[in-house]
N, C-alpha and C positions, 0 to 999 in steps of 0.2 A: 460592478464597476463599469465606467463607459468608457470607449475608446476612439478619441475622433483618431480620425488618418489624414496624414497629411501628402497631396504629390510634394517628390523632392525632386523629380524629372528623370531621363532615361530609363524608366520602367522601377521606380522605387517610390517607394511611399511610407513613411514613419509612422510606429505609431505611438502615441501618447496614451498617458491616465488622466481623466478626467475627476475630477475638477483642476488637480495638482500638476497636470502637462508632465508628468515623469516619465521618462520615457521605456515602453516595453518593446519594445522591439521596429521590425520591420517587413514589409513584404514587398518582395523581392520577384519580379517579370522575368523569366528565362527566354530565349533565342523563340522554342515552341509555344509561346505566349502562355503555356503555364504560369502559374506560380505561389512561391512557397512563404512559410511564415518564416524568421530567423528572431528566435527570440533573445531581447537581452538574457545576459547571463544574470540566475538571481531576481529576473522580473518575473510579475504574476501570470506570465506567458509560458511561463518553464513549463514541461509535459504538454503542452499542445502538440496537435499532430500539424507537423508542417507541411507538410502535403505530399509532392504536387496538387494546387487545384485550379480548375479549367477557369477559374475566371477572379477579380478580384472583389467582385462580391460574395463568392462562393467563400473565398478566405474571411470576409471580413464576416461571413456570418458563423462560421469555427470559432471566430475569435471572440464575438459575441456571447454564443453557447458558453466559451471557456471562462469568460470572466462572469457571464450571468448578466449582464448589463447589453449594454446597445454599442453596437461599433457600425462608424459610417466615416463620411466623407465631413473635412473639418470645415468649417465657414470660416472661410479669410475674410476680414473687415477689408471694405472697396473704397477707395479713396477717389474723392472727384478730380 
């Protein structure tokens, strides 16, 4: 399964199931620019290891391994 992320801003970023946008959780920027996974309850995130991890490509690629799929950064459509 793929998982685009989305920023939500102040160090958050959601993230979704692809194709279906359901959502599985989050990852979460701590004070030490760590940071951690917070998985929904019930979503295919459940047993990931949340971390701490030193960057948020470090997480998104845990979260990758965990689903088997590709997790990145989402493409917002740009409006002229």
């Amino acid at each position: 399964m793929d998982a685009p992320v989305f920023y939500e801003g102040s160090g958050v970023w959601h993230v979704n199931a692809s194709p279906t946008m359901r959502s599985l959780g989050a990852v979460l920027q701590h004070p030490d620019l760590t940071v951690i996974i917070q998985p929904d309850e019930g979503s295919d995130l459940a047993g990931i290891a949340t971390g701490p991890y030193p960057s948020l490509q470090d997480a998104m690629d845990v979260i990758a391994v965990h689903l088997a799929g590709d997790c990145g950064y989402a493409r917002r459509k740009r409006y002229p």
